[in-house]
N, C-alpha and C positions, 0 to 999 in steps of 0.2 A: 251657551251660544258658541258658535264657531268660527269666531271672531267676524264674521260678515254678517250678525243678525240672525243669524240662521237657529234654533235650539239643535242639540244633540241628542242622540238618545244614548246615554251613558247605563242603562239597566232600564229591565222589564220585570216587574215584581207581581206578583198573586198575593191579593190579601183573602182571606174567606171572610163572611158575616161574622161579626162581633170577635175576629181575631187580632191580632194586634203581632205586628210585622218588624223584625230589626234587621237594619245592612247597614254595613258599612262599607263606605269607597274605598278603595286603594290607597295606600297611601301616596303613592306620586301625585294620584288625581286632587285638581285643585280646581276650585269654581268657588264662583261669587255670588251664583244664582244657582236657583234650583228651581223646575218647574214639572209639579207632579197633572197628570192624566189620568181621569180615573175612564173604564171602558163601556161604564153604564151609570146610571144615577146614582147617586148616593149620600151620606153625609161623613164625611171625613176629616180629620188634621195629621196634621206633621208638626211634627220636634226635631229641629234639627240642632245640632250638638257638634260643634268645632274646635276639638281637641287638638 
């Protein structure tokens, strides 16, 4: 969020059917929250990892 409630879009990813997708941020970039979009149905998760 953008500190006024707002979300950001910090990256726009492509996963394909039954791929499996890794990124990672920047290092400066720091967030509390993470709110993934997917652009069609589907069933999904995320692992997120805070090194």
């Amino acid at each position: 969020m953008a500190n006024e409630g707002r979300w950001k879009t910090c990256a726009t990813l492509k996963v394909e059917p039954g791929q499996t997708l890794e990124h990672k941020s920047p290092d400066a970039y720091g967030a509390h929250w993470a709110c993934l979009a997917a652009a069609a149905d589907c069933t999904a998760s995320e692992i997120i990892f805070d090194e």
